[in-house]
DRENPALO-370420 format. One record per atom (N, C-alpha, C): residue number from 1; x, y, z; residue in one letter. Coordinates in pm, 1 decimal, always signed. Layout:
DRENPALO-370420
NODE  num        c1        c2        c3  residu
NODE  NUM         X         Y         Z       A
...
END
This chain:
DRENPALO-370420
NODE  num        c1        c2        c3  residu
NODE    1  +20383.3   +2777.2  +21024.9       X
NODE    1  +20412.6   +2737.9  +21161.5       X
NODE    1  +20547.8   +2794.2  +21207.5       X
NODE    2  +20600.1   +2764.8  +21109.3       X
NODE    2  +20755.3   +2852.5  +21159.7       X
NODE    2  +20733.7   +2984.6  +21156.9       X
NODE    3  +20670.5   +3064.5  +21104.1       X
NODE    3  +20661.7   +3245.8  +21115.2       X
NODE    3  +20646.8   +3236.0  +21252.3       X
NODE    4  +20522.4   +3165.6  +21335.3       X
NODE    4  +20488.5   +3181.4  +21408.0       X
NODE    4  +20599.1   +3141.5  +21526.8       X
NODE    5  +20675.8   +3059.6  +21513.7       X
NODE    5  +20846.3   +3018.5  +21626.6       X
NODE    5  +20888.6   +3153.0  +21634.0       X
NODE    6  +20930.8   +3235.8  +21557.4       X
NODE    6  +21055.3   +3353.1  +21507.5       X
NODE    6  +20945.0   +3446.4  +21528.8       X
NODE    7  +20803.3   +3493.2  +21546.1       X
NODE    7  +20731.8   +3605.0  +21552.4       X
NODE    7  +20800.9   +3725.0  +21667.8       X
NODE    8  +20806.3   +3837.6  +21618.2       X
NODE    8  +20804.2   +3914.6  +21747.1       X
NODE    8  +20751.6   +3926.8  +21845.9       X
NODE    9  +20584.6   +3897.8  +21850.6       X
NODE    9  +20522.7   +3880.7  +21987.5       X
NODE    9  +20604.5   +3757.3  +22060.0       X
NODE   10  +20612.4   +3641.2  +21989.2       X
NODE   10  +20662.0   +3512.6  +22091.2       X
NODE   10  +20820.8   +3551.5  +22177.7       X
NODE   11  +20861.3   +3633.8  +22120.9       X
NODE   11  +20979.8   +3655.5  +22105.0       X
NODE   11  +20980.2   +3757.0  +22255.5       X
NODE   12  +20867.5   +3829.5  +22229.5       X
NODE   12  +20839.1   +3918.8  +22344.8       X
NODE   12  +20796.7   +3824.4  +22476.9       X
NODE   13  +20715.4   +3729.7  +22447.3       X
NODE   13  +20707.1   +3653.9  +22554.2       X
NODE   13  +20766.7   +3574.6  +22624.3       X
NODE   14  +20887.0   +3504.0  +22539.6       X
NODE   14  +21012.4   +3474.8  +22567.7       X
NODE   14  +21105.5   +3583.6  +22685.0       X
NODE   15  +21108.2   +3680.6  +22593.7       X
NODE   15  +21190.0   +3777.7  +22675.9       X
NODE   15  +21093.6   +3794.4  +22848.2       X
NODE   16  +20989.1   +3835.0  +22836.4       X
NODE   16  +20924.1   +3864.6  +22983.6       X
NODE   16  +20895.8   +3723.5  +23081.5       X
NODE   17  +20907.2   +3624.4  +22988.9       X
NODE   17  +20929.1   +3506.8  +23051.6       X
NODE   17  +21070.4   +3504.1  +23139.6       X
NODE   18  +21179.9   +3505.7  +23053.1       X
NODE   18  +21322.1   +3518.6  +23137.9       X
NODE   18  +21327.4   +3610.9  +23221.2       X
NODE   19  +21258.7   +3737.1  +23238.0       X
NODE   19  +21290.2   +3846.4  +23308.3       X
NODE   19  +21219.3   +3798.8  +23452.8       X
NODE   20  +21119.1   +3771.4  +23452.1       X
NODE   20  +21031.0   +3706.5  +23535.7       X
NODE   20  +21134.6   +3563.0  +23631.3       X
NODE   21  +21183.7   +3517.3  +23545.5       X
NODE   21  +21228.4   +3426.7  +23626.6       X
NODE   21  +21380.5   +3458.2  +23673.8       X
NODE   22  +21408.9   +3508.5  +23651.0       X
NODE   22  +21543.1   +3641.5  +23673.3       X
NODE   22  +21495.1   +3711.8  +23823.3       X
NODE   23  +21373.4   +3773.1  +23803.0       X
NODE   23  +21321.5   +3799.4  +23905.3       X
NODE   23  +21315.9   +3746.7  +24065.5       X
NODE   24  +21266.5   +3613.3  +23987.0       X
NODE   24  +21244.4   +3477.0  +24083.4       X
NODE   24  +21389.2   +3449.9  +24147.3       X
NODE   25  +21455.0   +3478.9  +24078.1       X
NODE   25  +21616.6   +3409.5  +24105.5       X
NODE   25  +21681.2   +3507.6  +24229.2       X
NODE   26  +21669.7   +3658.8  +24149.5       X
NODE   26  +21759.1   +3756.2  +24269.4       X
NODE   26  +21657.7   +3751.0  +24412.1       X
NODE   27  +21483.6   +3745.6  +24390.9       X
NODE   27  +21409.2   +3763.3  +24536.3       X
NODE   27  +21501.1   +3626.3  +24616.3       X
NODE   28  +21524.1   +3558.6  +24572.1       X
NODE   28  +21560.0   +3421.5  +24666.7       X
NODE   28  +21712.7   +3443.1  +24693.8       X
NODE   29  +21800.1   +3461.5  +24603.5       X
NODE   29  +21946.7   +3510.2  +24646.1       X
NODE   29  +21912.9   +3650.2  +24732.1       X
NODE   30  +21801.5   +3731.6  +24794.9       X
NODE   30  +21853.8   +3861.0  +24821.7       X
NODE   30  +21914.6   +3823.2  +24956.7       X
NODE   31  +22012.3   +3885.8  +25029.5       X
NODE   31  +22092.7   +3894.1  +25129.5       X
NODE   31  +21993.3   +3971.4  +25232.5       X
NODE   32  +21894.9   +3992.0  +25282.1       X
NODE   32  +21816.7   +4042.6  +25367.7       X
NODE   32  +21722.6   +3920.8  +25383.4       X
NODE   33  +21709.7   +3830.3  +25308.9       X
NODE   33  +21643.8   +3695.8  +25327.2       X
NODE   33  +21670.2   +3603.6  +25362.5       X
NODE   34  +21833.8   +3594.8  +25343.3       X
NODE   34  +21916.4   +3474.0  +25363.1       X
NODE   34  +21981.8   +3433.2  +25454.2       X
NODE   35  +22021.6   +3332.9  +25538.8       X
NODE   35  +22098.8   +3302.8  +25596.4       X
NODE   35  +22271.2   +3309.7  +25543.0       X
NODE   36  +22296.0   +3262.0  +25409.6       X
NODE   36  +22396.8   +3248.6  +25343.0       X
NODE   36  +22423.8   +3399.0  +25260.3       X
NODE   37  +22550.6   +3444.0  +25257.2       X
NODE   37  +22593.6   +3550.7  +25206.8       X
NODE   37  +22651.4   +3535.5  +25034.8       X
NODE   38  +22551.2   +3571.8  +24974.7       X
NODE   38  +22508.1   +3529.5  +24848.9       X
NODE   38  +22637.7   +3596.4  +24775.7       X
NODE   39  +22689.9   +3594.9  +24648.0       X
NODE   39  +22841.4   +3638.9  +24575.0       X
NODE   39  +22816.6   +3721.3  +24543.5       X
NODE   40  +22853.6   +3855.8  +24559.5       X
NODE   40  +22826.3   +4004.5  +24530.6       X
NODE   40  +22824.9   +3996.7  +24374.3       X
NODE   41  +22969.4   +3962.8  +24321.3       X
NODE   41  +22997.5   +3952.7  +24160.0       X
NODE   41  +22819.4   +3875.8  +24103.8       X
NODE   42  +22834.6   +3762.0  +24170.7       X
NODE   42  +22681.2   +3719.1  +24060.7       X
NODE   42  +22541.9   +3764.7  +24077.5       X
NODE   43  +22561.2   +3821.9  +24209.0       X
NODE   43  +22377.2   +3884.4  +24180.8       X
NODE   43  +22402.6   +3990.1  +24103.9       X
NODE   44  +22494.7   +4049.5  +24125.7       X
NODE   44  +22546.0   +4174.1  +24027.0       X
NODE   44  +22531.1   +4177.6  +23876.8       X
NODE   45  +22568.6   +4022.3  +23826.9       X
NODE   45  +22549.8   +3985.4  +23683.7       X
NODE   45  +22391.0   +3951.3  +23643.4       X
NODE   46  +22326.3   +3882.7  +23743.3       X
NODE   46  +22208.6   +3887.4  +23723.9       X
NODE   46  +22133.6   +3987.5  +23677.9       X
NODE   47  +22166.8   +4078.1  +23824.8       X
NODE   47  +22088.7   +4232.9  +23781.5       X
NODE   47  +22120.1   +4269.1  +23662.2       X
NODE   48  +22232.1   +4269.8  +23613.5       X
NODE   48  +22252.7   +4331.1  +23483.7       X
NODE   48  +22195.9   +4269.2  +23372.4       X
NODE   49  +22182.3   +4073.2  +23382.6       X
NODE   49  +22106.5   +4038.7  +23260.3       X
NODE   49  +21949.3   +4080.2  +23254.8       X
NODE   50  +21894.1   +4105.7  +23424.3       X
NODE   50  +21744.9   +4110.9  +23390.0       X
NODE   50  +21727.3   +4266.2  +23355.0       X
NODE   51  +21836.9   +4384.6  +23383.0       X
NODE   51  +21771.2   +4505.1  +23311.1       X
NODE   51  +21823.4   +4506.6  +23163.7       X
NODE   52  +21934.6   +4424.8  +23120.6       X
NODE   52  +21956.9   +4435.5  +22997.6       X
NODE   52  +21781.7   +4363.5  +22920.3       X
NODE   53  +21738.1   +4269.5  +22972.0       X
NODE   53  +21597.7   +4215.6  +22941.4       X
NODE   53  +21515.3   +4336.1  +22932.8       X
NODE   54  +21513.8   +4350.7  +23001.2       X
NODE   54  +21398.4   +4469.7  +23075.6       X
NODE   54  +21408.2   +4622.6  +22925.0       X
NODE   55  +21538.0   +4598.9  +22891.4       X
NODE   55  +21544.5   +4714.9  +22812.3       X
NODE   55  +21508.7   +4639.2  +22652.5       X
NODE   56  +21531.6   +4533.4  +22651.5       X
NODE   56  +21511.8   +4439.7  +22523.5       X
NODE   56  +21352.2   +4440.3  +22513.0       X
NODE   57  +21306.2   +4381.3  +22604.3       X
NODE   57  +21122.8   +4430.4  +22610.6       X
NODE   57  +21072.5   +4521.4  +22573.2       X
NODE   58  +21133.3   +4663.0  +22622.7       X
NODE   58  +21144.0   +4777.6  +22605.7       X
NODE   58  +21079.1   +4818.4  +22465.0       X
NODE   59  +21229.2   +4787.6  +22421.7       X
NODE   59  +21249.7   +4807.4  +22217.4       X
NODE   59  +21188.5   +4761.5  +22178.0       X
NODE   60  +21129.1   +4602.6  +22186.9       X
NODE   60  +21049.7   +4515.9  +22129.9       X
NODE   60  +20916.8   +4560.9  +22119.3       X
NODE   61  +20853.4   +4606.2  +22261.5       X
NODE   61  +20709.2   +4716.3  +22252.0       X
NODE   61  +20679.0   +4768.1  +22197.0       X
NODE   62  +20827.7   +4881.0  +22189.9       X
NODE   62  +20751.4   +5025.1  +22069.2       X
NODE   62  +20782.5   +4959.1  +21954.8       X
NODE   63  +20880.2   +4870.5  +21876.4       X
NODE   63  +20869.1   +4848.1  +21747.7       X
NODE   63  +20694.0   +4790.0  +21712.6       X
NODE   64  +20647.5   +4706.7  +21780.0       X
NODE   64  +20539.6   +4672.5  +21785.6       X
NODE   64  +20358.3   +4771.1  +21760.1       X
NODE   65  +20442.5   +4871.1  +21868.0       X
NODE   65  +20323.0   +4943.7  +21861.4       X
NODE   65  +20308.9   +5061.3  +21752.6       X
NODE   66  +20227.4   +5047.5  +21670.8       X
NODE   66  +20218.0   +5139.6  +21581.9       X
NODE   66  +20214.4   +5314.5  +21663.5       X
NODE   67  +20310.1   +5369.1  +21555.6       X
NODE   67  +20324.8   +5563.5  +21612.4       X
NODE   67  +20165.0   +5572.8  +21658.5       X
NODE   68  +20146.0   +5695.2  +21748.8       X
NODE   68  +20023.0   +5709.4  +21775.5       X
NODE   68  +20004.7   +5878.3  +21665.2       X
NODE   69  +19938.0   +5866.1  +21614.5       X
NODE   69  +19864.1   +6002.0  +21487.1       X
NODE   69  +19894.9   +6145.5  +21630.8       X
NODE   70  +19894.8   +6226.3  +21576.9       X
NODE   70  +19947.8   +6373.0  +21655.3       X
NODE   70  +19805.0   +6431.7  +21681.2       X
END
């Protein structure tokens, strides 16, 4: 049961889970939507945690996917 907590797939789903809701977070802070003039510095940090995600997914994929034969 525990392999299965620590697995790389869950781990992957974890990650596209946060990215997703990262997502959710900057569409609602965007400044073309808003009445309120959202903090440059923190959507800024956002963006940066959801592509640092985005690149963590990334890695996590190809370790996953077996080489493809030539």
């Amino acid at each position: 049961m525990d392999d299965n907590l620590h697995s790389p797939q869950r781990r992957l789903i974890e990650l596209r889970m946060a990215h997703a809701d990262l997502d959710d977070v900057i569409d609602r802070v965007n400044p073309a939507e808003t009445l309120l003039k959202p903090d440059d510095l923190s959507l800024r940090r956002l963006k940066k945690r959801r592509l640092l995600l985005k690149d963590e997914i990334a890695r996590l994929e190809m370790a996953l996917q077996p080489p493809e034969p030539a």
